[in-house]
C-alpha positions in Angstrom: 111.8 -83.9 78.6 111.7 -80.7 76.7 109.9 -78.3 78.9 108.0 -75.7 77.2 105.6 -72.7 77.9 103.3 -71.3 75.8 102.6 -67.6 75.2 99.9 -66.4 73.1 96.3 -64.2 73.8 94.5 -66.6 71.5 93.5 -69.5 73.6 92.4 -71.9 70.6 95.7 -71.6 69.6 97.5 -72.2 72.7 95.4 -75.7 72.6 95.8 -76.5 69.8 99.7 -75.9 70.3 99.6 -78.2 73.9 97.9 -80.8 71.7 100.7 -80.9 69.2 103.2 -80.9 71.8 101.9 -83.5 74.4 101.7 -86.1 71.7 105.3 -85.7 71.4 106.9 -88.3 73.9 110.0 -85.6 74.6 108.1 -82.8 75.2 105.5 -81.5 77.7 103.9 -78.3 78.2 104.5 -76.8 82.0 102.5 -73.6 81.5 100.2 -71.3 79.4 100.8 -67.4 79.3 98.1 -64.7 77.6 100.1 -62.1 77.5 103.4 -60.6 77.7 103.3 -60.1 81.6 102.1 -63.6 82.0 105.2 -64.9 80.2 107.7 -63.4 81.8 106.4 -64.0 85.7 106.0 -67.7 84.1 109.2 -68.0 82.9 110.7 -67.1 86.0 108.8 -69.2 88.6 109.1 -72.2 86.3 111.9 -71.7 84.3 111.5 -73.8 81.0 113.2 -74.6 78.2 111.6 -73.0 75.8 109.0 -70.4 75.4 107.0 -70.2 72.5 106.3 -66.3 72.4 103.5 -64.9 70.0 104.9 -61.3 68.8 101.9 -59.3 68.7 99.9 -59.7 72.4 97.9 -56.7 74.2 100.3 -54.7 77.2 103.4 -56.0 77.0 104.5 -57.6 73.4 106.0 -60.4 72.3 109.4 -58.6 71.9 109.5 -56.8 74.9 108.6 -60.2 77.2 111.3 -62.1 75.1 113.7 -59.0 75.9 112.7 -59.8 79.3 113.1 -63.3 79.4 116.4 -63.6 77.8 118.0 -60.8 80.7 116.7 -62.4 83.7 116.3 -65.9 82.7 119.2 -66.3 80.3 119.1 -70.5 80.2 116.0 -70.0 78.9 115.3 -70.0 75.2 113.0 -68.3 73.0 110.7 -69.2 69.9 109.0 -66.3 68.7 105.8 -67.2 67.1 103.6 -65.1 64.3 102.0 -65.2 61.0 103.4 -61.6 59.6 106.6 -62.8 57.1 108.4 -59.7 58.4 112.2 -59.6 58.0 112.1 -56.2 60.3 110.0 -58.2 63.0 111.9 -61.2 63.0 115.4 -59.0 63.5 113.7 -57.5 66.1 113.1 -60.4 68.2 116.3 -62.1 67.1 118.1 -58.9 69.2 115.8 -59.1 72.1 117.1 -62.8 72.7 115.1 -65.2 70.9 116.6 -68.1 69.2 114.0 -68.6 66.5 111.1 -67.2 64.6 108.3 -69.7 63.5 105.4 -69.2 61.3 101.9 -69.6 62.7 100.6 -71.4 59.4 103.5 -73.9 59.3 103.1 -77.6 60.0 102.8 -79.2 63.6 106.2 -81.5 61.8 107.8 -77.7 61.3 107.1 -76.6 65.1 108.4 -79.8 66.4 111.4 -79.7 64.7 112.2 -76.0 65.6 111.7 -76.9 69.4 114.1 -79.7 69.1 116.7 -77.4 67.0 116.3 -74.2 69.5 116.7 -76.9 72.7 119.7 -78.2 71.1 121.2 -74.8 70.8 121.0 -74.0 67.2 118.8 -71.2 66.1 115.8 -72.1 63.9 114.4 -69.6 61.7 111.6 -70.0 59.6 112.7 -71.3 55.4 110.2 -68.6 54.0 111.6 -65.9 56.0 115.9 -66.6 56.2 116.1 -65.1 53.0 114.5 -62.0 53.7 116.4 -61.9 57.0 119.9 -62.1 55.7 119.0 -59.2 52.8 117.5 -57.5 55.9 120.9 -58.0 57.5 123.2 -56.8 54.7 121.2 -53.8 54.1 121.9 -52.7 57.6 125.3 -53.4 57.3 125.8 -51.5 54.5 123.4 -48.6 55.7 124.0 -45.3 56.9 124.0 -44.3 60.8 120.6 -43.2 61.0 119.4 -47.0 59.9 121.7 -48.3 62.6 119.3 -47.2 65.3 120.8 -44.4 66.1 119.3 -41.1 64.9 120.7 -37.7 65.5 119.3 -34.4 64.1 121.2 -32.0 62.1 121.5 -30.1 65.0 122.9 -32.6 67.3 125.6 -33.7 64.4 125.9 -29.7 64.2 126.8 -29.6 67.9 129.1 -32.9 68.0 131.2 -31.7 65.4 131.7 -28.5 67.3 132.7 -30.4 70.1 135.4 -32.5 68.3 136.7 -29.7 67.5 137.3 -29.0 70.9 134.9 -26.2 71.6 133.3 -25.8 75.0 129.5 -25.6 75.8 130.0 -21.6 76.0 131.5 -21.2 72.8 128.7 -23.9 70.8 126.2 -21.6 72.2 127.5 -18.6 70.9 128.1 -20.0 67.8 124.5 -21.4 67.2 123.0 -18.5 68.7 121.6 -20.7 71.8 121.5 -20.4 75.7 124.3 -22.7 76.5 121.7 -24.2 79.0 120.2 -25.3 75.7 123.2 -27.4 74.4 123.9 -28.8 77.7 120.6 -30.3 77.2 120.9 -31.3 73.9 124.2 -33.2 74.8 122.5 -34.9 77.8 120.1 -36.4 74.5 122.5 -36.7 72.6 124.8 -39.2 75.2 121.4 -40.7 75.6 120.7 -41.9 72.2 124.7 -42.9 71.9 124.5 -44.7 74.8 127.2 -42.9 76.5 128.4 -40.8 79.9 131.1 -38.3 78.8 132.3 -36.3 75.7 135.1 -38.4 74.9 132.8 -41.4 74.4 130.1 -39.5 72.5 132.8 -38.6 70.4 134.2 -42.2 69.3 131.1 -43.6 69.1 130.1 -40.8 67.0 133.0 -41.7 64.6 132.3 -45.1 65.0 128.5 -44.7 64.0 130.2 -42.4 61.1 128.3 -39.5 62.1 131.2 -37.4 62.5 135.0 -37.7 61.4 137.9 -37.1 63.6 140.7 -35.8 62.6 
């Protein structure tokens, strides 16, 4: 049996989803969440197979829970479930984990055979919206740094060149006309956003991100 938990604040819905699924002679609905919060506590005391997660819930959203999910429960497996036909929505729950994205107006026949697709460990995503997604894709790919989720101000790409060029926080400050308490800080944000400890890895994935060039 495919076990399967059902996450949405609109309770017609979530019946109208447990109708679909009971009639199904594989499947059978273990639990109902209304909200974000719900979902994840549910997926962890009853670990199903798959979660179908509406996106846009009240607290904690769709994305976040199936961030959630994915982390502490990673055998489980994620549907997310809408009605917006939104390439940057769908990416965004395709990086928090999930392994499809359905659309709320598709047929019962649609749903059924996503949850039998995700279960067998492909990744189902929604006919009207692939196309969107993969343009979606290349366009990041072929995007500049700051459309890579990483965005730095002038300043900071001011202050990371100075420090590939080997200059200390002292002689930044003095050349910026700043309190070199000021650009310790700003490096402390800037290893933040770059998700890094130290200088040397601030500066490669500086270069990486192509912010800055090394020479």
């Amino acid at each position: 049996m495919i076990r399967v938990l059902l996450a949405d604040d609109h309770a017609l819905l979530r019946e109208s989803l447990r109708e679909t699924l009971d009639r199904q002679q594989d499947m059978e609905v273990i639990g109902e969440a209304s909200n974000g919060e719900e979902a994840v506590q549910l997926a962890i005391e009853y670990k199903p197979d798959i979660v179908l997660m509406d996106l846009k819930m009240k607290g904690l959203d769709g994305v976040e829970a199936t961030r959630a999910i994915c982390s502490c429960c990673p055998d489980v497996r994620v549907i997310a479930v809408t009605m917006y036909r939104n390439s940057g929505l769908a990416l965004q729950a395709l990086k928090a984990g999930a392994n499809g994205y359905f659309l709320k107006e598709s047929s019962p026949s649609e749903l059924i055979q996503a949850i039998r697709k995700v279960y067998r460990g492909e990744v189902s995503i929604h006919e009207s919206i692939a196309g969107n997604l993969v343009a979606e894709l290349r366009r990041l790919d072929a995007a500049g740094p700051t459309q890579r989720g990483v965005i730095l101000t002038d300043k900071e790409v001011t202050i990371l060149q100075l420090v590939a060029q080997g200059k200390k926080n002292s002689e930044i400050a003095q050349q910026l006309s700043l309190a070199e308490s000021t650009i310790k800080n700003k490096l402390t944000i800037i290893y933040q956003k770059l998700g890094v400890k130290s200088r040397t890895e601030a500066m490669a994935r500086a270069c990486q991100l192509g912010w800055i060039a090394m020479a």
